[in-house]
C-alpha positions as YAML, in Angstrom:
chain: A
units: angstrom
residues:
- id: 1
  name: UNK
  ca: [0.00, 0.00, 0.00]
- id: 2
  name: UNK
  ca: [1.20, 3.44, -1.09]
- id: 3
  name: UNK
  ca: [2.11, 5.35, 1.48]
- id: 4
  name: UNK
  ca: [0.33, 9.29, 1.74]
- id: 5
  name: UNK
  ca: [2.12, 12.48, 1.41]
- id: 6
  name: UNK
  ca: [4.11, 12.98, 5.13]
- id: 7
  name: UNK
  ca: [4.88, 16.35, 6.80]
- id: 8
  name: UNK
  ca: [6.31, 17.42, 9.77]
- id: 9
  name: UNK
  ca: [4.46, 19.83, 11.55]
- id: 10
  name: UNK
  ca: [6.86, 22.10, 13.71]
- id: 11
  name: UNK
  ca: [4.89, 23.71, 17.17]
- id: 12
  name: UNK
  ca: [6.19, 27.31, 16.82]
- id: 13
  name: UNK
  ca: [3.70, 27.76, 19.93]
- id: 14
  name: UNK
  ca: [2.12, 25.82, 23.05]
- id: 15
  name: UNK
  ca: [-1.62, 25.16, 23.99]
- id: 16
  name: UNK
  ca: [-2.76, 25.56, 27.12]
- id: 17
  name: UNK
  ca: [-3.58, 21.51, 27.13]
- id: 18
  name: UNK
  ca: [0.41, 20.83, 26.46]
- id: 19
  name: UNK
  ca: [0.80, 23.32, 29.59]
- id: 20
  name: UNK
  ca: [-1.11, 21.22, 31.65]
- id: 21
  name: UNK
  ca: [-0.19, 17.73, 30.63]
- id: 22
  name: UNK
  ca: [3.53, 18.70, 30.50]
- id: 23
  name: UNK
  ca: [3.56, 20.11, 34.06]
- id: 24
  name: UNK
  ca: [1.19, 17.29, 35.25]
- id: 25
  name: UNK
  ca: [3.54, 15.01, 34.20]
- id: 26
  name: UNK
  ca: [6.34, 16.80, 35.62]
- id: 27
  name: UNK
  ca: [5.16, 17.29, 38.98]
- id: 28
  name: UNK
  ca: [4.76, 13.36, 39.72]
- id: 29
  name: UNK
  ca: [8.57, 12.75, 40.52]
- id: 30
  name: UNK
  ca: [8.25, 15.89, 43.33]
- id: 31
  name: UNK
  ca: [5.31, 14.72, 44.78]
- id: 32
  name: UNK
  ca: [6.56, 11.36, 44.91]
- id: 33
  name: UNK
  ca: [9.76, 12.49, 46.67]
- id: 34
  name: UNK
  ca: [7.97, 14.71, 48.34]
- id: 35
  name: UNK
  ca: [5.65, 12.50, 50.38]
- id: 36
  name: UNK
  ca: [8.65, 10.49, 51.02]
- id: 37
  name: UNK
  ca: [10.59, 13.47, 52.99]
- id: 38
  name: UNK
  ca: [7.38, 14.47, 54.40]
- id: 39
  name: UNK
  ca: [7.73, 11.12, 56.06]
- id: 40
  name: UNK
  ca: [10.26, 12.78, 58.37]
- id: 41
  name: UNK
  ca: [9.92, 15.95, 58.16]
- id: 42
  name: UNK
  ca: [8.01, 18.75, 56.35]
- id: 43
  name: UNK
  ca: [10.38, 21.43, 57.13]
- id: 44
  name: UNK
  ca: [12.86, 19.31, 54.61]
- id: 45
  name: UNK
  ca: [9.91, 19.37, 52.08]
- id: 46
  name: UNK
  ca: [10.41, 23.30, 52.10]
- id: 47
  name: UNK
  ca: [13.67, 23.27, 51.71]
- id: 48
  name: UNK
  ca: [13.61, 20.64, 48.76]
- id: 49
  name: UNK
  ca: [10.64, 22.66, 47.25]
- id: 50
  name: UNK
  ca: [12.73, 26.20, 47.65]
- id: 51
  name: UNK
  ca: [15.80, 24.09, 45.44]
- id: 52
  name: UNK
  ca: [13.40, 23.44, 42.45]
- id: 53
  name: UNK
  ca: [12.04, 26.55, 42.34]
- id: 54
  name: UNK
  ca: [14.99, 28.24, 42.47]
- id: 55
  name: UNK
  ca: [16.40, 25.59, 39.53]
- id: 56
  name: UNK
  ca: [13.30, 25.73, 37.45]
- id: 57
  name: UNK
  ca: [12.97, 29.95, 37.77]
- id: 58
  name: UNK
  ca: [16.22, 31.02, 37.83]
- id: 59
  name: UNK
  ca: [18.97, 28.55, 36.74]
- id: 60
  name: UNK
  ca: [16.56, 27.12, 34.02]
- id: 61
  name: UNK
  ca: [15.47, 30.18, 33.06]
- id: 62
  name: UNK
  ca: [18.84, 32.03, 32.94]
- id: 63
  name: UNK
  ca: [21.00, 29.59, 31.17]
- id: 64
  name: UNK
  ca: [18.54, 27.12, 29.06]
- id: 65
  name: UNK
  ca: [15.22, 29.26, 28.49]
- id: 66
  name: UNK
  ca: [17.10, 32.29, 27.46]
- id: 67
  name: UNK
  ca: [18.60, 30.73, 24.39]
- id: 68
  name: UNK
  ca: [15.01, 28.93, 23.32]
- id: 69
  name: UNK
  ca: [12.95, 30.48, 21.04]
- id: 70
  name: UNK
  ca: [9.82, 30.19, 22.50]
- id: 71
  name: UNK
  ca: [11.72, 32.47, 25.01]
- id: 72
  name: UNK
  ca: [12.65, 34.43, 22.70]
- id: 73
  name: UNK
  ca: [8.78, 34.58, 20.78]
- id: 74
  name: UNK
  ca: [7.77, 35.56, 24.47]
- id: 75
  name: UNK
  ca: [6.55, 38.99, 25.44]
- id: 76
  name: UNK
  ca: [6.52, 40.12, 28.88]
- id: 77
  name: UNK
  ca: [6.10, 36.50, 30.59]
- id: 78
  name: UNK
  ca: [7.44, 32.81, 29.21]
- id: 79
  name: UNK
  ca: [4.79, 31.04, 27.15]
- id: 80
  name: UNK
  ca: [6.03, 27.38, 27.16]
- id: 81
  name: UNK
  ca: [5.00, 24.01, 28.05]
- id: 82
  name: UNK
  ca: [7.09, 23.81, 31.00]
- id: 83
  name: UNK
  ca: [6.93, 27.82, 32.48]
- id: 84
  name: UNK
  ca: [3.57, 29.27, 31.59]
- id: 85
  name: UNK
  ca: [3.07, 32.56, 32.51]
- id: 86
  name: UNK
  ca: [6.99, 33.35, 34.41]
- id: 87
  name: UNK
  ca: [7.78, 36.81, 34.09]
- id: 88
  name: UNK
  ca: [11.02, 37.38, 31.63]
- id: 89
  name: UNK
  ca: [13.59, 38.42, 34.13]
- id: 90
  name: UNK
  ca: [16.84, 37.26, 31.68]
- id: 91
  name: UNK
  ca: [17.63, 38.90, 28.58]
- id: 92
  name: UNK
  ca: [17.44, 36.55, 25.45]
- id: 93
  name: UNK
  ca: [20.35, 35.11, 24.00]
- id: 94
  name: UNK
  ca: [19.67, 34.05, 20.86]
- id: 95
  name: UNK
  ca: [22.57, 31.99, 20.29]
- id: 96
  name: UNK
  ca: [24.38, 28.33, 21.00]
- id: 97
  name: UNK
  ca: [25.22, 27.41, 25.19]
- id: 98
  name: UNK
  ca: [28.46, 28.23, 26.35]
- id: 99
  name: UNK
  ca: [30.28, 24.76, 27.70]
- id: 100
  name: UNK
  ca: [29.87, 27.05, 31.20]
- id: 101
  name: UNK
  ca: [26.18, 27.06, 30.79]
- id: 102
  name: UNK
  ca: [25.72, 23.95, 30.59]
- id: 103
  name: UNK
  ca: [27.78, 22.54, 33.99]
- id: 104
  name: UNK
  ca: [25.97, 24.80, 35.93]
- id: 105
  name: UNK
  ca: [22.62, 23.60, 34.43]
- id: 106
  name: UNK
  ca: [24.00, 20.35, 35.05]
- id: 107
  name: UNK
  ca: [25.14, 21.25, 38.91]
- id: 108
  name: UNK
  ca: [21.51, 22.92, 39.17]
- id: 109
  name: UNK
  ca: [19.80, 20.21, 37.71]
- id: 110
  name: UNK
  ca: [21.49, 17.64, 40.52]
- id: 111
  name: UNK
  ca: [20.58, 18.83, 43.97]
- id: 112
  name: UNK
  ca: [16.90, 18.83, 42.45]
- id: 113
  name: UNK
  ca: [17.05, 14.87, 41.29]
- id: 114
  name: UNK
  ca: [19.14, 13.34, 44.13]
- id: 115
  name: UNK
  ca: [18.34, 15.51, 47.08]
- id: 116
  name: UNK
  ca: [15.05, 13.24, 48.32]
- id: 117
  name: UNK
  ca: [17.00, 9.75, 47.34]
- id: 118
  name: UNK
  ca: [17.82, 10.05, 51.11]
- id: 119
  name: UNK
  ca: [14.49, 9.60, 52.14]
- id: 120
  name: UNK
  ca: [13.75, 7.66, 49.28]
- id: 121
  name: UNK
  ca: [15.85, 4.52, 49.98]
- id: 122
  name: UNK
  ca: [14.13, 4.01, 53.18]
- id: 123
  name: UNK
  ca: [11.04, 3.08, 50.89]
- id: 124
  name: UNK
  ca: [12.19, 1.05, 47.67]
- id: 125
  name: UNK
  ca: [8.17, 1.19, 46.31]
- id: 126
  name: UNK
  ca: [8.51, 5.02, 46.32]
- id: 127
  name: UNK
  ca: [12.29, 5.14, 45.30]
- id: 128
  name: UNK
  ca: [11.01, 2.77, 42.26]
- id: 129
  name: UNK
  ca: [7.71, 5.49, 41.54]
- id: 130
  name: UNK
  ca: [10.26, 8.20, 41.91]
- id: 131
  name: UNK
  ca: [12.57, 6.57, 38.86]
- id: 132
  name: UNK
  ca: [9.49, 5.25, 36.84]
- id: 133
  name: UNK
  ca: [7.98, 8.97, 37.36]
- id: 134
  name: UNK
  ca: [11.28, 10.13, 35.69]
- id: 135
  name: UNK
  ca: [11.44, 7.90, 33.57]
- id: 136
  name: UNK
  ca: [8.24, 8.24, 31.99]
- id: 137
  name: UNK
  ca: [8.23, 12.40, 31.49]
- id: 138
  name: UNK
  ca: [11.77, 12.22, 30.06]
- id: 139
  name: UNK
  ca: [10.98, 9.15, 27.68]
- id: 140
  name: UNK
  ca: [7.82, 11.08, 26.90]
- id: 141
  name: UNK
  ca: [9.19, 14.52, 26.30]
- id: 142
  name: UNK
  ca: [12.06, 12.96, 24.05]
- id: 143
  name: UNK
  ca: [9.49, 10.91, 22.16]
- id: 144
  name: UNK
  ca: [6.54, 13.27, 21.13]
- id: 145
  name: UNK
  ca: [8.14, 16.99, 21.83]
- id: 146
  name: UNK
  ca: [11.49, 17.00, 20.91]
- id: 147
  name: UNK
  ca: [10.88, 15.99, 17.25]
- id: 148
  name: UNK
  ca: [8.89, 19.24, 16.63]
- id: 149
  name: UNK
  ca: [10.36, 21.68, 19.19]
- id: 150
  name: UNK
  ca: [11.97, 24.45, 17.73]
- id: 151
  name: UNK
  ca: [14.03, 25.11, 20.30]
- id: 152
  name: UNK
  ca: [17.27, 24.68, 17.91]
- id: 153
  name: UNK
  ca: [19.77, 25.42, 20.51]
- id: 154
  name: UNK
  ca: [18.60, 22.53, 22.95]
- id: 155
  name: UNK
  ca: [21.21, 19.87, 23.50]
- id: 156
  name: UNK
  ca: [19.04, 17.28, 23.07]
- id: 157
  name: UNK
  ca: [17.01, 18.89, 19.91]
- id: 158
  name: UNK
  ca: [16.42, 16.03, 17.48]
- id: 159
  name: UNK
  ca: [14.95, 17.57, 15.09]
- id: 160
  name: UNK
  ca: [16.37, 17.04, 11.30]
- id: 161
  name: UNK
  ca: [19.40, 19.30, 10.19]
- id: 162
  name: UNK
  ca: [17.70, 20.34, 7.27]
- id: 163
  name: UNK
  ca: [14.38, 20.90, 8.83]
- id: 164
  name: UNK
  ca: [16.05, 23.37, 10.82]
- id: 165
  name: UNK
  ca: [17.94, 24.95, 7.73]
- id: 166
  name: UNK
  ca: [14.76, 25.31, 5.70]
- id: 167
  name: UNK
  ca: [12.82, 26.55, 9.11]
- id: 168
  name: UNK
  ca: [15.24, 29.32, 9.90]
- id: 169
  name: UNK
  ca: [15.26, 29.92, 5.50]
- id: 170
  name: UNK
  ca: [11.70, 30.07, 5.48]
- id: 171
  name: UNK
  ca: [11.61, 32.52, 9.13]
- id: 172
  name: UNK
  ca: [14.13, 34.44, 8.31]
- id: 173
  name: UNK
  ca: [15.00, 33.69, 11.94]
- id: 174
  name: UNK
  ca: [18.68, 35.50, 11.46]
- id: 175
  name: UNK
  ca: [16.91, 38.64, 11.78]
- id: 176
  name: UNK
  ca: [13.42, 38.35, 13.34]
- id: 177
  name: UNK
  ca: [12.12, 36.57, 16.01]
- id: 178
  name: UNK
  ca: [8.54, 37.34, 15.34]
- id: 179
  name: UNK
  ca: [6.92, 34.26, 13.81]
- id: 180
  name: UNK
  ca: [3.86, 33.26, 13.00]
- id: 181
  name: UNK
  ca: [1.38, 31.76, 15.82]
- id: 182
  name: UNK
  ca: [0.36, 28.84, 12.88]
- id: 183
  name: UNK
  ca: [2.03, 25.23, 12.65]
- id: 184
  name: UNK
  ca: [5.22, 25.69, 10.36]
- id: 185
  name: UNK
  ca: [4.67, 22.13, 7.90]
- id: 186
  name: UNK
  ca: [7.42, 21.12, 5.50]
- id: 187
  name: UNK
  ca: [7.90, 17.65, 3.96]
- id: 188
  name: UNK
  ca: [10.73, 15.03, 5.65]
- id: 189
  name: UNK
  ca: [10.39, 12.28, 7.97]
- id: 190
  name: UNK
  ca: [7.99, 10.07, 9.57]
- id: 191
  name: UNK
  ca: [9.08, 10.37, 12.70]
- id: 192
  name: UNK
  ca: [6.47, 13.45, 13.00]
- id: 193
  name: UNK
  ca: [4.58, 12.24, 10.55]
- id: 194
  name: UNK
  ca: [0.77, 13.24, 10.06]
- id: 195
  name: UNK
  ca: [-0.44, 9.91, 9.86]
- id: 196
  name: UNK
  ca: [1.09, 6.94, 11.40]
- id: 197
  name: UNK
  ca: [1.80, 4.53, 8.23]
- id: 198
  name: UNK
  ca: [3.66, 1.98, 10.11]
- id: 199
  name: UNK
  ca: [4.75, 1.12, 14.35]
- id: 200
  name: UNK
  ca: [8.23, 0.27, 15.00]
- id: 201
  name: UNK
  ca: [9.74, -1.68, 17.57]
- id: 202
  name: UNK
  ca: [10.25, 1.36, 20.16]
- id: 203
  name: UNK
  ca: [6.74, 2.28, 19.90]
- id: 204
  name: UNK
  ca: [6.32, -1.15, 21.07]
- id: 205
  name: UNK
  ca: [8.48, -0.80, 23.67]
- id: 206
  name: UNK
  ca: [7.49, 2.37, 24.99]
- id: 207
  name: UNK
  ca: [3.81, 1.90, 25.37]
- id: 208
  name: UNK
  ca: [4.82, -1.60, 27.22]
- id: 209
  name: UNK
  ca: [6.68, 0.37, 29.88]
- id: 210
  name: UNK
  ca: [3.60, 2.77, 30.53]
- id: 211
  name: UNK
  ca: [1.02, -0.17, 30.36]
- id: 212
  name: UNK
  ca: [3.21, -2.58, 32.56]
- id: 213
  name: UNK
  ca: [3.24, 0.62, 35.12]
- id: 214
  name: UNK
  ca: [-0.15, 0.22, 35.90]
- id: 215
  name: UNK
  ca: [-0.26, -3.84, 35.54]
- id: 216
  name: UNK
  ca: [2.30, -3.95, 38.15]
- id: 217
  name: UNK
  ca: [0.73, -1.22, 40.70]
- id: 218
  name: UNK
  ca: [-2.63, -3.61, 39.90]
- id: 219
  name: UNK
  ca: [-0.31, -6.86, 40.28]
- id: 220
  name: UNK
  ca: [1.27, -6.14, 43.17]
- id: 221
  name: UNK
  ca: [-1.80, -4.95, 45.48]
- id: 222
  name: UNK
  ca: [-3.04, -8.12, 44.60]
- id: 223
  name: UNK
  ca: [-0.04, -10.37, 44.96]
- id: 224
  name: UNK
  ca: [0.04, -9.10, 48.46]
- id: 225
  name: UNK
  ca: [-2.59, -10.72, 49.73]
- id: 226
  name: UNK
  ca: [-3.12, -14.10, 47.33]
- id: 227
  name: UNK
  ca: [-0.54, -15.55, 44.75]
- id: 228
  name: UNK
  ca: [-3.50, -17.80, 43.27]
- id: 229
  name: UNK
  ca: [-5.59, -14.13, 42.55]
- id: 230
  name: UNK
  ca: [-2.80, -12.37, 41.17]
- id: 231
  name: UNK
  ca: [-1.93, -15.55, 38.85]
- id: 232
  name: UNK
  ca: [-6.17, -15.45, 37.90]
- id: 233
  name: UNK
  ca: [-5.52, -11.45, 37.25]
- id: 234
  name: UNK
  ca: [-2.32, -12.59, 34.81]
- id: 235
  name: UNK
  ca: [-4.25, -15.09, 32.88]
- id: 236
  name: UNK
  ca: [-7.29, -12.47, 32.11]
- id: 237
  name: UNK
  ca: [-4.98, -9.67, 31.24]
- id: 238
  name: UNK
  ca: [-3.40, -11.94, 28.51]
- id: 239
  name: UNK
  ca: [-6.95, -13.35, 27.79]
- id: 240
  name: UNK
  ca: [-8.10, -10.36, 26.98]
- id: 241
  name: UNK
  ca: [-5.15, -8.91, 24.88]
- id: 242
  name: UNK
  ca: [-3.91, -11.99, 23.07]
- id: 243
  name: UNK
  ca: [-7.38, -13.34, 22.38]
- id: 244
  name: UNK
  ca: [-10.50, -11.41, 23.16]
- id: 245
  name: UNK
  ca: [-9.38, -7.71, 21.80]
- id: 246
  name: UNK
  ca: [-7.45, -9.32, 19.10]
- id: 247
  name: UNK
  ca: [-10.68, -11.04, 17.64]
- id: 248
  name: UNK
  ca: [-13.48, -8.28, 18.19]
- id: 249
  name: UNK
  ca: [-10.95, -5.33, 18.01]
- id: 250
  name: UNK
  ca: [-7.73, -5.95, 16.35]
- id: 251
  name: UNK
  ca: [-9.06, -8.10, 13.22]
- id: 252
  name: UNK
  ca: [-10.41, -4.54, 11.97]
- id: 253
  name: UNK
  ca: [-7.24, -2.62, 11.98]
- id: 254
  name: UNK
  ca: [-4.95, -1.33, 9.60]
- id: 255
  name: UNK
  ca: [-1.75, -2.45, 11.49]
- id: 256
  name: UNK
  ca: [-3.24, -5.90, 11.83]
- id: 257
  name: UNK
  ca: [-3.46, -6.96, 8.03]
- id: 258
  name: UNK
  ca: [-0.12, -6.16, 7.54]
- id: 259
  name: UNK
  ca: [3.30, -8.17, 7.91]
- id: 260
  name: UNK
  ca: [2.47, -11.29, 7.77]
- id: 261
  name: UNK
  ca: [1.75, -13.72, 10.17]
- id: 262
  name: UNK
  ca: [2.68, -11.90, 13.29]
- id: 263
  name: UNK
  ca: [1.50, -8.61, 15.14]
- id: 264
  name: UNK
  ca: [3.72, -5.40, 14.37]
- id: 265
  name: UNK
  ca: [1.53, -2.91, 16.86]
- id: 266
  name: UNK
  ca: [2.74, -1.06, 19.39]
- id: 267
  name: UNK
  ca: [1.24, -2.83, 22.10]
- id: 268
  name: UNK
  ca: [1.71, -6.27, 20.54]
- id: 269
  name: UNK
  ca: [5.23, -7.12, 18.76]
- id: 270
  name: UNK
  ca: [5.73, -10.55, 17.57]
- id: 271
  name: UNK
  ca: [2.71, -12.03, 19.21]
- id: 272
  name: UNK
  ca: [0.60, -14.70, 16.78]
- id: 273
  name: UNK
  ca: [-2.46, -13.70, 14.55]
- id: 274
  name: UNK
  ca: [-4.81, -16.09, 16.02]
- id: 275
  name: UNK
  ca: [-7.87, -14.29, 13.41]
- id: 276
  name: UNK
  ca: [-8.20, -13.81, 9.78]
- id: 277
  name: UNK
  ca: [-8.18, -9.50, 9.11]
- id: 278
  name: UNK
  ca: [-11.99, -8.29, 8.79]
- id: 279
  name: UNK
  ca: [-11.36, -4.99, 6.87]
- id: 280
  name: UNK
  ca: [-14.42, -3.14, 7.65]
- id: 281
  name: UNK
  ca: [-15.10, -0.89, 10.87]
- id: 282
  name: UNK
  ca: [-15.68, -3.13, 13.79]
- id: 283
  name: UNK
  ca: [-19.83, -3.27, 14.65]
- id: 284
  name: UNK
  ca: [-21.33, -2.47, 18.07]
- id: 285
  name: UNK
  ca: [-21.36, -6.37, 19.16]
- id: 286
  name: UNK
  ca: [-17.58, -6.12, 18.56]
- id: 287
  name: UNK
  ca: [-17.17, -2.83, 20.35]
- id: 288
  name: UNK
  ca: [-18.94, -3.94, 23.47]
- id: 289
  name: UNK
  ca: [-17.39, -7.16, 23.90]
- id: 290
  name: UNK
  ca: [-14.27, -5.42, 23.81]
- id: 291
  name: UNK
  ca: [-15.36, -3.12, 26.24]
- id: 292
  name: UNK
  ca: [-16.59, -5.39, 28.51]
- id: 293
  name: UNK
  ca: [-13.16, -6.67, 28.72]
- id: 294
  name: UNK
  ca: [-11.20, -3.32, 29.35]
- id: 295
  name: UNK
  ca: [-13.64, -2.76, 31.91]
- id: 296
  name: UNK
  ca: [-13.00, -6.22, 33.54]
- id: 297
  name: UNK
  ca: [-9.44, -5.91, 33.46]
- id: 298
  name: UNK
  ca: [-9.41, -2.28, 35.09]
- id: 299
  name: UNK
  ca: [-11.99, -3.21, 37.65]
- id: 300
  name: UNK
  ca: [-10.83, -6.68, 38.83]
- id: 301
  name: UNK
  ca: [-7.43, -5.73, 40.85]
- id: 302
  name: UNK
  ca: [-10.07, -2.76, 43.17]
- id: 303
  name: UNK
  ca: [-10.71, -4.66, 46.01]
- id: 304
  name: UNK
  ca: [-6.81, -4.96, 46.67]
- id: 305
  name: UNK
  ca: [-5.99, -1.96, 45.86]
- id: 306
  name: UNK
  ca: [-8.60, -0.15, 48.30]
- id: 307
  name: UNK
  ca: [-6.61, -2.04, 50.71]
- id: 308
  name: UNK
  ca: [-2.87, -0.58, 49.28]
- id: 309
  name: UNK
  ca: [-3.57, 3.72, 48.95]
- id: 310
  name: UNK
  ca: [-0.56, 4.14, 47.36]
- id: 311
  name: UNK
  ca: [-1.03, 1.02, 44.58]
- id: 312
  name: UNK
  ca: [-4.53, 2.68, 44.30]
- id: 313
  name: UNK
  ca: [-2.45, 6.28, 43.50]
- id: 314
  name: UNK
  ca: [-0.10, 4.64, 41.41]
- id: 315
  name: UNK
  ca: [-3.11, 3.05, 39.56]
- id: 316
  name: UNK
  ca: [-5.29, 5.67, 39.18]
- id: 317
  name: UNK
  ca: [-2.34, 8.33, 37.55]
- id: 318
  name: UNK
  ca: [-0.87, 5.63, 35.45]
- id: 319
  name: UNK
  ca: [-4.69, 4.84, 33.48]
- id: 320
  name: UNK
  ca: [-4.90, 8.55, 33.68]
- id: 321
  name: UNK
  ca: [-1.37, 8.89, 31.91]
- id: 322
  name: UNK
  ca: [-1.37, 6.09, 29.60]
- id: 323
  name: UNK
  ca: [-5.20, 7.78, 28.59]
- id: 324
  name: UNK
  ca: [-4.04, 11.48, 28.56]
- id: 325
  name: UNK
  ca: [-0.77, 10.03, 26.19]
- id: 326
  name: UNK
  ca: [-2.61, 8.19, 23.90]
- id: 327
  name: UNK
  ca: [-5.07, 10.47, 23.21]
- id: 328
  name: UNK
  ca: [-2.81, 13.26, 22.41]
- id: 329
  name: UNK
  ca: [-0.06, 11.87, 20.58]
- id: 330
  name: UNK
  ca: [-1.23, 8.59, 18.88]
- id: 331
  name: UNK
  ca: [-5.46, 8.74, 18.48]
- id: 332
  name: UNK
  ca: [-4.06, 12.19, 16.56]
- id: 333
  name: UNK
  ca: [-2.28, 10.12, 13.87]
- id: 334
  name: UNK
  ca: [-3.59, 6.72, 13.64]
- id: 335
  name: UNK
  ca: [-4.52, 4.98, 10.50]
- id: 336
  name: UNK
  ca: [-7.50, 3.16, 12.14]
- id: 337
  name: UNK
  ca: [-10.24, 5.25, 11.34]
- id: 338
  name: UNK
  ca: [-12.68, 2.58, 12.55]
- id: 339
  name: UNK
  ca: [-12.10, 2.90, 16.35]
- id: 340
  name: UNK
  ca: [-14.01, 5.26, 18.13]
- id: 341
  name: UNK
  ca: [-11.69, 7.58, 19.64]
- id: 342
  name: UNK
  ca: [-9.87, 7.74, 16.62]
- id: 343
  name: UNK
  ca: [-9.11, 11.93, 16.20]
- id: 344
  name: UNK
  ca: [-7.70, 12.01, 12.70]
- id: 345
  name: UNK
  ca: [-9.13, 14.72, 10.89]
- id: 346
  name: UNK
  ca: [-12.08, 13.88, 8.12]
- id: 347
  name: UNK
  ca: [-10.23, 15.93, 5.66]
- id: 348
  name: UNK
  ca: [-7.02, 13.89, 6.30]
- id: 349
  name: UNK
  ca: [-8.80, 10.25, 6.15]
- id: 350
  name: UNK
  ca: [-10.23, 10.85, 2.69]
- id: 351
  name: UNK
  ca: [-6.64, 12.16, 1.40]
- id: 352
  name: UNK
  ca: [-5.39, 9.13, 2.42]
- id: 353
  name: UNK
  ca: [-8.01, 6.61, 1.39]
- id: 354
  name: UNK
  ca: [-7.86, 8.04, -1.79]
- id: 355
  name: UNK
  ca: [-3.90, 7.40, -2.16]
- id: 356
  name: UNK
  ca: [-4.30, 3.37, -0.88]
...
């Protein structure tokens, strides 16, 4: 199958939705080692939240933000995913970081990640949500912001050479600072691609971590209390993925028909096609078995978990995550039309169903 027409789109600005999810998603690792230090004391939770403010609004600001040109774009106060609404107290400096900037970002950045570890090794499940929290927002920022940030200067900036090139040609960026508010779109690779054509092996990956987060919060409340539950709670989660949703939910998408006889899909790699493709929209029947057995899976593991607060937490944010995620950066671009939270645009589906 041919694939359609691919651009990048580059976000010369930020919505107030990337605001909050960004910050949301930041602000797990310091609550996490924050209840942990509260623990002992809260006086040490002042001091450790006086450190990241004073990283994130003035060492941040002063010797990253100052060179980005969303700074830069900014009038009066920082309009940015991560500083919405910071007054502009730094001068911009529209050119690359000195090797001095960047060890004291790095010195900065230290005291904020390894001051609660203290507190945090006296509690290996919250010194684990504390790495998986950090984990999560810096796999997440590389994967879905950094390929369309046009913060050039960044250090770990992966946008294409020659996208940049033909963005600063095309901006006139040398001189002027002043963009345009609307999506800058120019053709090049997939990895920002409009539509989705294909998964690869670290999508796969990726969206394994953030599901297993929650399977093993879910898991582990119930492994607590009974081995023979938690094994019952193993054998419907793969029940449900391997068979149920692959049948009534899988058999109608894109991804499915392709590559042979096993799955290429970024929550199954490798795994067998037990069920012939059915290339038409899945039908209510199919829907609502497949429902049923989301809702199954999410509500079995409860009971333990009302018993375990901080499993329930863990829970709880990590559907919320995986949900938020999803929705934003994949439902946005995916090729299955069929499903029903599928967010492609109308426009977009018939330009590509036309081009099959």
């Amino acid at each position: 199958m041919p694939s359609p027409s691919i651009q990048i789109a580059l976000k010369t600005e930020h919505s107030i939705k990337d605001r909050l999810y960004w910050n949301f998603l930041n602000l797990l690792p310091f609550l996490v080692g924050s209840i942990a230090i509260a623990r002992d004391s809260l006086k040490w939770v002042a001091v450790y939240t006086v450190i990241a403010l004073l990283f994130f609004l003035i060492v941040k600001l002063r010797f990253i933000c100052a060179h980005c040109l969303y700074y830069i774009r900014s009038k009066g106060c920082v309009k940015c995913i991560m500083l919405p609404g910071v007054p502009k107290i730094f001068k911009d400096r529209p050119h690359l970081h000195k090797f001095f900037e960047k060890v004291i970002v790095v010195l900065g950045a230290l005291p904020v990640f390894l001051f609660p570890v203290y507190w945090l090794v006296r509690d290996p499940l919250l010194l684990g949500a504390y790495i998986v929290a950090w984990a999560l927002f810096f796999l997440t920022v590389q994967r879905y912001e950094c390929i369309k940030c046009i913060n050039f200067e960044c250090p770990v900036k992966r946008v294409p050479a020659e996208m940049r090139n033909d963005f600063k040609n095309k901006s006139n960026l040398s001189d002027n600072f002043d963009i345009s508010a609307d999506q800058f779109r120019v053709s090049g690779s997939n990895r920002c691609a409009s539509l989705k054509i294909k998964h690869e092996f670290k999508d796969f990956l990726y969206w394994n971590f953030v599901t297993l987060i929650l399977l093993f919060s879910a898991g582990l409340a119930i492994g607590i209390y009974s081995t023979g539950w938690m094994f019952a709670y193993i054998f419907l989660v793969i029940f449900h993925f391997n068979i149920l949703e692959q049948r009534f939910f899988c058999t109608h998408c894109p991804y499915y028909a392709r590559d042979g006889k096993k799955l290429r899909c970024m929550m199954n790699w490798a795994w067998p096609k037990h069920f012939r493709p059915r290339p038409y929209p899945p039908g209510k029947f199919d829907l609502a078995i497949t429902t049923l057995g989301f809702i199954a899976v999410i509500i079995f593991p409860i009971p333990w978990l009302l018993k375990e607060l901080f499993l329930l937490g863990s829970y709880s944010v990590s559907i919320l995550i995986f949900l938020l995620t999803i929705w934003r950066y994949e439902c946005s671009h995916c090729i299955y039309f069929g499903c029903p939270f599928n967010r492609v645009p109308v426009e977009l589906r018939k330009e590509f169903e036309e081009k099959r």
